[in-house]
Structures are given as C-alpha cells and as structure tokens.
N, C-alpha and C positions, 0 to 999 in steps of 0.2 A: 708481777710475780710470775716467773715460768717454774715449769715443771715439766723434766724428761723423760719420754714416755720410750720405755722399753718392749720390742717387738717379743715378747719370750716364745718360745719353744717349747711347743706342748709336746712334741713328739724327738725327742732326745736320741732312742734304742732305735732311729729308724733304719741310720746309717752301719748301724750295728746285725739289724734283722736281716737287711738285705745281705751285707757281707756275708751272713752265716749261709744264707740260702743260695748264695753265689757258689761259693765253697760245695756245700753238700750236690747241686746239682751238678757242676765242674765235673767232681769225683765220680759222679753216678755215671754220666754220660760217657768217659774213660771205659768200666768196667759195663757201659749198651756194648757199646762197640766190640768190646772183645768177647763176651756175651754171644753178641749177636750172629759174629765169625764161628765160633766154634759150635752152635746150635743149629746154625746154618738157617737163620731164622729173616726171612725179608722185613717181618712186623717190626721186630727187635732193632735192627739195623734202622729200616725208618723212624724210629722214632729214637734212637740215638743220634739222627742227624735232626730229628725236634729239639731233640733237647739241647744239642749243643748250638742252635738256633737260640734256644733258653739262657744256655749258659751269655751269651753275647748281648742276650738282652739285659737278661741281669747285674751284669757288667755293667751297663749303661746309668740302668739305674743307681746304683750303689755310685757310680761317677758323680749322677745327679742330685742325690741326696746329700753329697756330701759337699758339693758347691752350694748348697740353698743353703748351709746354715750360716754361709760369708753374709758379716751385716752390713747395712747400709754405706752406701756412699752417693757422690755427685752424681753420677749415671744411673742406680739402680737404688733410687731413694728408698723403695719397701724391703729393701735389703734381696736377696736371691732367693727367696722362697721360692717362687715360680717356679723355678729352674726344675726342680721336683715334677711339675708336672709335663714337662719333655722328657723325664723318662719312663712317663706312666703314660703318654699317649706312642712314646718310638715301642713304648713293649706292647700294647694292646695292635697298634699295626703288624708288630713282627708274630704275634699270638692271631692275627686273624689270618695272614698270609696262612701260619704253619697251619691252621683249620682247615684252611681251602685243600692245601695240601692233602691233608688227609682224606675229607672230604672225595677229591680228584681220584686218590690211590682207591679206597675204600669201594667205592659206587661200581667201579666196574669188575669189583671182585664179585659182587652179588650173586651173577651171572658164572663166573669161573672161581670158586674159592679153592684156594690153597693148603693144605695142611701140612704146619708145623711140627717141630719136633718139640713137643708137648712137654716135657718132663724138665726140658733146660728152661723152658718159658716159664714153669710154676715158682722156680727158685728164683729165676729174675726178679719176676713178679711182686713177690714174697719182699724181697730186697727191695723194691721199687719203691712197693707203697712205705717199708720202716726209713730210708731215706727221706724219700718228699714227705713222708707224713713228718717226720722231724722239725723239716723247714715250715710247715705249714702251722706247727705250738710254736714254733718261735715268732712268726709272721704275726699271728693272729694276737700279739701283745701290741702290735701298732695299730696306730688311726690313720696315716697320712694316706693320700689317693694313689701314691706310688705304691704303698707296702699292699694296700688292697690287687694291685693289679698282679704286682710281684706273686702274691698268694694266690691268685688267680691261677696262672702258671702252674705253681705250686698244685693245685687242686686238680688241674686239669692233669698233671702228670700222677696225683694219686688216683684220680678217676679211671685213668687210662690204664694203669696195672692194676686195678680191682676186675676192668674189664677183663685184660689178657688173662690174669688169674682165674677166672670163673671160666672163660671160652678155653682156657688150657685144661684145666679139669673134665670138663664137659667135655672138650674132644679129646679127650685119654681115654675117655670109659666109650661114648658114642660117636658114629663118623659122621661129625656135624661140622665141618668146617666154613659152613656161610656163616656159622655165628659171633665170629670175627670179624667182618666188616659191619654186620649190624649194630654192634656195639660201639665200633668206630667211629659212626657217623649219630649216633642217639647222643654220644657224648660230645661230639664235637657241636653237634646243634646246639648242646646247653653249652658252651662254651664260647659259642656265637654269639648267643643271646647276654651273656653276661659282660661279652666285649661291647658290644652297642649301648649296653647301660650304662659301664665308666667312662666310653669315649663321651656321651652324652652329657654328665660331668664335668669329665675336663673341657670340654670345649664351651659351656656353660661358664666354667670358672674363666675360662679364657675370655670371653666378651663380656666378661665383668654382670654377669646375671644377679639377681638377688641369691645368697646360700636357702637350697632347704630346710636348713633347720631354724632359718631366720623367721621369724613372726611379724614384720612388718605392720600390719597392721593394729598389733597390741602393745611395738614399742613404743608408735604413735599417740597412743592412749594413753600409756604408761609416763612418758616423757607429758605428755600436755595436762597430766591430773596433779603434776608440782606449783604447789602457789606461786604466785608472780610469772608464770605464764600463759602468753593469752593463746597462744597457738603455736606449732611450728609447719615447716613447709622445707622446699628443696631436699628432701630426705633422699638420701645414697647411697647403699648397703651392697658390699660386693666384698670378696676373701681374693686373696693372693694364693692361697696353696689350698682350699679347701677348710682348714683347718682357723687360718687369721684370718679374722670376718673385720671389715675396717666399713665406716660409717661419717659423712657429711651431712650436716642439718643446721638449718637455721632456727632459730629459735627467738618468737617476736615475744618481748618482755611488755606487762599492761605499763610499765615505768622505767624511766632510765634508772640506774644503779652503779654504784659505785666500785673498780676494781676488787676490791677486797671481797665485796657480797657476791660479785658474779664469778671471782676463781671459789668460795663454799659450792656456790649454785653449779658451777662447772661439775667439780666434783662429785656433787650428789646425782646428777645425770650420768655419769660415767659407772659409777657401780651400779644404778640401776640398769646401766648398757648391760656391763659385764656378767650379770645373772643370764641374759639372754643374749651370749654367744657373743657380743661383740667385745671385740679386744683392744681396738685401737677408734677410736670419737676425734675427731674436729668439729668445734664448735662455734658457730656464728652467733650471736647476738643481736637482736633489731629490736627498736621501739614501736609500735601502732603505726605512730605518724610517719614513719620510715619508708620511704619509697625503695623498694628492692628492688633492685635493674635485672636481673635475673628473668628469662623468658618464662620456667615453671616456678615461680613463685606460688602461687594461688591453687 
C-alpha cells in the first residue's frame, strides 16, 4: 500500500510580499534620488543609491521565491524550496556590504559633520518611514527566511528615516550636525548584528543542521512510548527552506508485523511528527534480531 506524500506550502503570500515590497522600494528610490538633487542633500543621495542597491536585491528575491515553489523532479527531488534561501543569503550580503558603506561614509563625518538642508530632509523622511513602513505590514504576514531578511531591509530603511527625521528636526532648531553620523552608525550596528543572526541560519539550514524549533530529543521519546516499539536510532532531522523540516528514522519493532499493521503504525508516527514541526517522515522498520549495517545505528 503507498501513499503520496505532498510537500505543501506553508507560505503561499511569500512571493506576493516581496513583489509588493519590491515595487514600493523601486518607487521610493526614484523619488531619493530626485529628492536628494533638489535638497542638495549627500545623506539623501546615499542612501538612494542603498536603496536601489535594495531595490536589486529585492528583485532577486522575489526571482527566488518564485522558483522554490517549482515541485519536484529528477534533479531536485525536494522540489526548489531551497532556492528561497539564495536570495535571503545574496540580500543579507548585499545588506552587509550597503552597512559597511555606510559605516565607511558615516565614521569620518564624526570629525567634519555636514549640515543639510533640514526642511527637504523632514518631508523625505516623513515619506520614507509611510512607504517602507507599508512594506514592512505587508512583509511581516510571512514566515519564510527570505521575507524575514527582505523585512529586514525593509526595517533598516524605516530605522534610517526615523533617524534622518529626528537629526533633521533637531538640526532645524539646534547647530548639531554630528548627530547625523551617530545615528548612522548606532543603526547600522543593529543591522549588522541582525545580518549575522539570519546568515547564521541560512547557512545552518544549508549544512542540513537540526531546525530550532525541532525537539529532538522529545520526538525520540515520543515516537519510542508507541506500543510495539522497542527503540529507534539513525534519527535525521534537517528543513529545506527553513520552514519544511524532513525526518529519517529507523524504528526497531519488539516483532515482525504485517504490511497492513505497519502502514496504521506508519501513520500514527507521522501525525505524531507533524504536531512537532515535521512535515515530511521516511520511515525504516527493523526487528531486535535485525543487524543494521549502518555505522550510527546504536
């Protein structure tokens, strides 16, 4: 008796999120740039060439989401899920490069700051954070590791105009123009620090690590307190996108058993997976007396 086991897609709107956020920063970056000319503003102008830095990343993504959700075949048997996670590691590199950037520009302002024509910078501003803040409700209805990064983007460019806004204010009324680079580099630091945590992620997901939110050791428990088993072993728990957590285990039965009883017993191991995150189970079967040639058996 088989029975076809369907990879589904928990995250559907993902392809959808990005596109919207693609789109909104696209437009934004259009109206830095000319913004930034007529203000005569260098902050503005750099970070118009962030964001269209952004926009390129974005693109990428939204490419990449939209290929993971092609299903399986011959060459890419867990279907393109994956694929989703090269554009949440090409955006978090093109998001640490644009940091350093800033970082670079910022640091030696400290020493020589600059003041801006204040009043064009507050309405940017203003604009900045109701665009990306847009993208960042729409973002923040996904789970996949891409829309997180995506949003990330997203956050750091509303970070960045709540910055400009409060430094544009503040130097209207008082002649404080260093407090524009310190801002620059406070936010970029937290923006570093957030890039390190999802590449840390992806690249975990990539060497087929255990998922965090996997329990490993209680599905072990869980799966071995079903009658008629005496133990299991070889247990293998790794996701393809983050999101599809996929699972190999052997499972040594106290007695041989008959098709019929071990596709029920199948079964009942599988929705016990599925309460704890796992989506897709292969299942091995052994007897006691069963020599498993496998080197981590034990």
């Amino acid at each position: 008796m088989t029975k076809s086991h369907q990879h589904h897609n928990h995250n559907n709107n993902a392809e959808g999120n990005i596109k919207t956020a693609f789109f909104l920063n696209l437009f934004f970056t259009v109206i830095e740039f000319i913004g930034g000319a007529l203000t005569n503003s260098m902050a503005i102008l750099s970070d118009a060439v962030h964001d269209l830095g952004d926009s390129i990343s974005l693109g990428l993504s939204w490419y990449f989401q939209n290929l993971s959700k092609k299903g399986s075949n011959q060459v890419y048997t867990y279907g393109y899920k994956r694929f989703s996670l090269m554009g949440a590691i090409i955006n978090s590199l093109i998001l640490l490069v644009g940091s350093v950037i800033i970082l670079i520009t910022a640091i030696p302002r400290l020493k020589n700051p600059q003041q801006p024509e204040t009043e064009g910078m507050i309405w940017l501003a203003i604009l900045g954070i109701i665009v990306n803040g847009a993208a960042i409700l729409r973002l923040r209805r996904g789970k996949s590791l891409n829309e997180k990064v995506v949003s990330l983007h997203m956050l750091e460019d509303v970070l960045g105009w709540v910055a400009v806004l409060i430094g544009a204010i503040v130097m209207n009324f008082i002649n404080l123009p260093v407090l524009d680079p310190i801002l620059s580099i406070a936010i970029a630091g937290y923006v570093l620090f957030n890039i390190f945590k999802n590449m840390r992620e992806s690249l975990r997901i990539i060497l087929q690590g255990t998922p965090d939110a996997v329990d490993t050791d209680k599905i072990i428990k869980i799966i071995s307190k079903i009658p008629d088993i005496q133990s299991i072993h070889d247990v293998h728990i790794w996701s393809t996108d983050g999101e599809f957590n996929i699972m190999t285990v052997h499972v040594v039965l106290h007695e041989a058993k008959d098709m019929n009883y071990l596709y029920v017993l199948k079964e009942d191991i599988r929705k016990k997976l599925a309460e704890y995150n796992i989506q897709h189970a292969t299942i091995e079967f052994e007897t006691i007396n069963e020599d498993c040639i496998l080197e981590n058996c034990h």
